[in-house]
C-alpha positions in Angstrom: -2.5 -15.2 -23.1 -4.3 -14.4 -20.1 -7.3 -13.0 -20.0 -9.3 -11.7 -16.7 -12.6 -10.1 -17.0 -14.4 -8.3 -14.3 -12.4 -10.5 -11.7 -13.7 -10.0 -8.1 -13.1 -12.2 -5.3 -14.6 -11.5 -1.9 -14.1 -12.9 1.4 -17.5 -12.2 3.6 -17.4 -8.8 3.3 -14.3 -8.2 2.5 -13.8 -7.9 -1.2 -10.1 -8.4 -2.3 -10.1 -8.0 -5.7 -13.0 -6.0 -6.8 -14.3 -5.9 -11.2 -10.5 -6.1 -12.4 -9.8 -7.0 -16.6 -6.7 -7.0 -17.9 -4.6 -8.8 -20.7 -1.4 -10.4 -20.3 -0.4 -10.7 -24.3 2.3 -13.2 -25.8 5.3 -11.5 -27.0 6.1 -8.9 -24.1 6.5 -9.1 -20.2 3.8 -7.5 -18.5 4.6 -5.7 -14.9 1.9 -7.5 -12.2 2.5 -4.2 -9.6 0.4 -3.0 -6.4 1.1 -2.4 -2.5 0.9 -4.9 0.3 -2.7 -6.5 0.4 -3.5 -5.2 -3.4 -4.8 -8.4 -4.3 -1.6 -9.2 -6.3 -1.3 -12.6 -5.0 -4.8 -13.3 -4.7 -5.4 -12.2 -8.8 -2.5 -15.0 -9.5 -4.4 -17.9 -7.2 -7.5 -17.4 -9.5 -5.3 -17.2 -12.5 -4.5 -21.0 -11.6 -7.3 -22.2 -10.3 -6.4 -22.2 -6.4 -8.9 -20.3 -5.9 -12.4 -19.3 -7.4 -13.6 -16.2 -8.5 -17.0 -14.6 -6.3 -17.7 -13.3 -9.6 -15.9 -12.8 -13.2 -13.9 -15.2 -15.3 -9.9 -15.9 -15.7 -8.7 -17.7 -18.6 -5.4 -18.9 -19.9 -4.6 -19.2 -23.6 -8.8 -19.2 -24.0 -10.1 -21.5 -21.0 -10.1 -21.7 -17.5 -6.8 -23.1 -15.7 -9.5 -26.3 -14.8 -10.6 -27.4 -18.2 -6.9 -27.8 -19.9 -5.8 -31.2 -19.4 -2.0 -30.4 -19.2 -1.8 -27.4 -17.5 1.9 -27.2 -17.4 2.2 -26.6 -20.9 0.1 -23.7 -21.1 1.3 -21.9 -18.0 4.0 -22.1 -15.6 4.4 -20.5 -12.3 5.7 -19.5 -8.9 3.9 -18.3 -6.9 6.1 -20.0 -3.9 9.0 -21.1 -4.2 9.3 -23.1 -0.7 6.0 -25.2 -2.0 8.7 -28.4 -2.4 8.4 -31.2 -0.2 11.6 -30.6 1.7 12.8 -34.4 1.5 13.0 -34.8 -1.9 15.9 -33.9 -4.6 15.4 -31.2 -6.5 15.7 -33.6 -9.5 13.2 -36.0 -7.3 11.1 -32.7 -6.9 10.8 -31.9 -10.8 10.7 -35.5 -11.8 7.4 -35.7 -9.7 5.9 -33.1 -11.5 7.0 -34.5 -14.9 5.2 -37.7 -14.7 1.9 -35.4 -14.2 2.3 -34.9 -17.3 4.2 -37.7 -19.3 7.3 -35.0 -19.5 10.8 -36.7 -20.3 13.5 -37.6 -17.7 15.7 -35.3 -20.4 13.7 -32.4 -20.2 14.2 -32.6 -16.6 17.8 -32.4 -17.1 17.6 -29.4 -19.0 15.8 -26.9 -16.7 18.2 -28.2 -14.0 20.9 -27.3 -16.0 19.1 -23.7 -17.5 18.4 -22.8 -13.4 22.1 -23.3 -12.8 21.2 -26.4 -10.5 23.4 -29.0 -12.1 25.7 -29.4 -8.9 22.9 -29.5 -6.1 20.7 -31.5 -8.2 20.6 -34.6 -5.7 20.7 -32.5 -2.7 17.6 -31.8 -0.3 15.2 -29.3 -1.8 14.5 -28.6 2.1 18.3 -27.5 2.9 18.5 -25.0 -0.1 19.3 -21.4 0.1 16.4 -18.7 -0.8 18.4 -17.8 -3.9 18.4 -22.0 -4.4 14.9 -22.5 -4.1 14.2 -19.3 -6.1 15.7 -21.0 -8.9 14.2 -24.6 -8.4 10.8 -23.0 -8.3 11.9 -21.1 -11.5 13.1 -24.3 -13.5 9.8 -26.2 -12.5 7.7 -23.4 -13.9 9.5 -23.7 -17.6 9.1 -27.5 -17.0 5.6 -28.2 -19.6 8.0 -25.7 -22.1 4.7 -23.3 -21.2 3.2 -20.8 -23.6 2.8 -18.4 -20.6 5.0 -18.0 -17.7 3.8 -16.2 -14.1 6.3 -15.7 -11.5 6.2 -13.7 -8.0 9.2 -12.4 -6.9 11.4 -14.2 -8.8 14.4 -12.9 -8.3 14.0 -13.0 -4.2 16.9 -14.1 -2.5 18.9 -13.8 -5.6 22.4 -12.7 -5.8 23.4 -10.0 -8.6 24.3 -13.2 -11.2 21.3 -14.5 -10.7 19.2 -11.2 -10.9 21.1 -10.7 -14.2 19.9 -14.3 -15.2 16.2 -14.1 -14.2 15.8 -10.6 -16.7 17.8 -12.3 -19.4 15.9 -15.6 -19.0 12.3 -13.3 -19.1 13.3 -11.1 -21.9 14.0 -14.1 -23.8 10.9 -16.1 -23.2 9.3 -12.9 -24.7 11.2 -12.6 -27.7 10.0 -16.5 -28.4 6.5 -15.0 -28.3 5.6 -16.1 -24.4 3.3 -14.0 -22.1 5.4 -13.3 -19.4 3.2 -11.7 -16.4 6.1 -10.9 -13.6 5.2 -9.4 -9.5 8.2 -8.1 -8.0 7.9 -5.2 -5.3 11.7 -4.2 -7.4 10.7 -1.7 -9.4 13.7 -0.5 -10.7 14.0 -4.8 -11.9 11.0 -4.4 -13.4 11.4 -1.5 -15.4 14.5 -3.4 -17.3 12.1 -6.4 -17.9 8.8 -5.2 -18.5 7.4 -3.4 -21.4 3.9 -3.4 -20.1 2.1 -2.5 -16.7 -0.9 -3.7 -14.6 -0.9 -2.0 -11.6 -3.9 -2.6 -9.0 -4.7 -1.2 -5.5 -7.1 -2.6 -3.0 -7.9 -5.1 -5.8 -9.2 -2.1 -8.4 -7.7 -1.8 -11.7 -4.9 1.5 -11.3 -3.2 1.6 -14.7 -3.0 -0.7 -18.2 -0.4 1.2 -19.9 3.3 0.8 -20.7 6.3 1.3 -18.9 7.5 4.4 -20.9 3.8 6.0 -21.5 3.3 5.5 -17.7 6.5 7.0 -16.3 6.3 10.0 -19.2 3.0 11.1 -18.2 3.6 10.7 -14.5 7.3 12.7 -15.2 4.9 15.7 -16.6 6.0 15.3 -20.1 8.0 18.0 -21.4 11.7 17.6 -23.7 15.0 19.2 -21.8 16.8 20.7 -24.7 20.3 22.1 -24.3 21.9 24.2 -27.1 23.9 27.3 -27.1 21.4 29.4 -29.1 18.3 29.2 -26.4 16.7 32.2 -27.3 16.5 31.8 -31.0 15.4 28.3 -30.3 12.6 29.1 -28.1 11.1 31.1 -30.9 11.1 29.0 -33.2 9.5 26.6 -30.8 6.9 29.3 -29.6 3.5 27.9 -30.2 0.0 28.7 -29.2 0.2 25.0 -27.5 3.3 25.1 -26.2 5.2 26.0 -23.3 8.7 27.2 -22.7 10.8 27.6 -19.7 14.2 27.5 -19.0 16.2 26.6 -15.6 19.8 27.9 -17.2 21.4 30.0 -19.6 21.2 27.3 -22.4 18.8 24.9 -21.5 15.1 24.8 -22.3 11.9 22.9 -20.9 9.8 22.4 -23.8 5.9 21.1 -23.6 3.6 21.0 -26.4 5.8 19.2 -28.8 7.7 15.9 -28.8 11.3 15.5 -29.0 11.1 14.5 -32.7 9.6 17.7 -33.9 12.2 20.0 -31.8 14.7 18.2 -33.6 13.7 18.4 -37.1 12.6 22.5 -36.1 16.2 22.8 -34.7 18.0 20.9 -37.8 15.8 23.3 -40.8 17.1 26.2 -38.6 20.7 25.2 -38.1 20.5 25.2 -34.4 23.2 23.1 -33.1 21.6 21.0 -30.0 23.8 19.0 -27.7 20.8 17.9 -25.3 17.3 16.5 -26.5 15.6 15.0 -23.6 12.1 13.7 -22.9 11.5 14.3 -18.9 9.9 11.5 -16.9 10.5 10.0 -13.4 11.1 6.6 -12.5 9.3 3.6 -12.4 9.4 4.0 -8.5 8.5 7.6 -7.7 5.4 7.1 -10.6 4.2 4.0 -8.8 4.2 5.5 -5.4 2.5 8.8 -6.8 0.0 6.7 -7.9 -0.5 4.1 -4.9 0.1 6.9 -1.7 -3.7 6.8 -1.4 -4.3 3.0 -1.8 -1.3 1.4 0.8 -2.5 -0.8 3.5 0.4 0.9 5.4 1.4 3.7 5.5 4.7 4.4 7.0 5.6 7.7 9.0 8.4 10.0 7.3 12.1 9.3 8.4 13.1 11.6 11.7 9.8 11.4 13.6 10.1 8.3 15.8 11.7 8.6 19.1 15.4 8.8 19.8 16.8 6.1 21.8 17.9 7.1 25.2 
């Protein structure tokens, strides 16, 4: 588990990340999310110890990054995945970080197999691909057999295979009861990994929520419901809480009760439904509602930049 409290991290007078706490618990894969120059990166360089906190405390699985004496077991990471001395294998590459830790030459063996390296195994670390080096950097964070993995952008320079293989490989670590704390800018990626979400801007705390409550609230909340007997339906539904409208002949939008209860209201009654939606919006459109205010850039709508000659 990884635990930050009050984080803050300035820079002269510049403060990066400013008073953030959040929990990243075994057992699901938590969503790291912000804009460019959120602190994201920053956050995850604390985390592990490359650099200190101005004021606050990080730990992982109960003490700081520093005071375990084989880090690697307790978290792996990538945070970049070009950090290999470009010379070496990338079995050289992960047998150097092995005997940091006394890790078998077999364990070696099988993250090189699990990132799909087995063929370019002897070959130059410094000649690989992105999507190569993606999966070097991935195999040398699940080297220690860590109780919490952190990756950033881990499926950069990835083709759709490997894409595929990174959410597989981070829904299963969380099913073995890992932390998983992902950073992608992909946000439709990460809402098919993640369950929760920590989303920052200019280093302050934005959301702690999960994916579903977080898109539902930011959708408006509401249930579509589609059946041939609207009318009669909407009575039934009719509420001093709730709040009916309806966009076609047979379709309602219902707020004020979930779908659960408009079903069960619906089945006493005998109304037939053949639609029982709850609204929301996706990850994307609910993270840039939330961040339009907090983006280091902000880029001009499409159509107002000058036409070539």
């Amino acid at each position: 588990m990884i635990e930050a409290r009050e984080l803050t991290k300035r820079y002269g007078d510049k403060t990066v990340v400013d008073h953030l706490s959040f929990t990243v618990k075994p057992g699901e894969v938590t969503g790291f999310l912000g804009p460019n120059g959120a602190g994201k990166s920053t956050t995850m360089r604390m985390i592990v110890g490359l650099d200190s906190p101005t004021e606050g405390s990080v730990t992982v699985n109960g003490r700081s990054y520093a005071g375990h004496t084989a880090p690697l077991h307790e978290i792996g990471t990538l945070l970049e995945a070009k950090s290999v001395h470009p010379g070496r294998s990338a079995f050289n590459h992960l047998m150097a970080l092995a005997h940091t830790h006394g890790i078998p030459r077999n364990r070696v063996a099988e993250v090189i197999e699990l990132a799909g390296l087995s063929s370019v195994a002897g070959k130059r670390a410094g000649a690989f691909s992105l999507g190569m080096g993606q999966r070097l950097g991935i195999a040398a964070a699940l080297l220690g057999d860590p109780a919490i993995v952190m990756l950033d952008e881990p499926v950069n320079g990835l083709d759709p295979e490997g894409v595929l293989w990174v959410r597989n490989l981070l829904r299963g670590l969380a099913d073995e009861g890992r932390a998983v704390m992902l950073s992608s800018h992909l946000m439709s990626e990460t809402a098919l990994i993640a369950e929760h979400l920590v989303i920052i801007g200019r280093g302050r705390l934005l959301a702690d929520t999960t994916v579903d409550e977080f898109t539902r609230e930011a959708g408006g909340g509401g249930v579509k419901v589609a059946t041939a007997e609207a009318a009669r339906l909407r009575s039934l539904l009719a509420g001093p809480d709730v709040t009916i409208t309806s966009s076609a002949a047979e379709e309602l939008l219902v707020s004020g009760r979930d779908a659960r209860e408009i079903g069960a209201i619906a089945a006493r009654h005998g109304v037939a439904l053949y639609e029982l939606t709850p609204q929301s919006v996706s990850l994307e459109a609910a993270f840039m509602e939330l961040t339009r205010d907090v983006v280091e850039y902000q880029s001009a709508p499409a159509g107002t930049g000058r036409k070539a000659a």
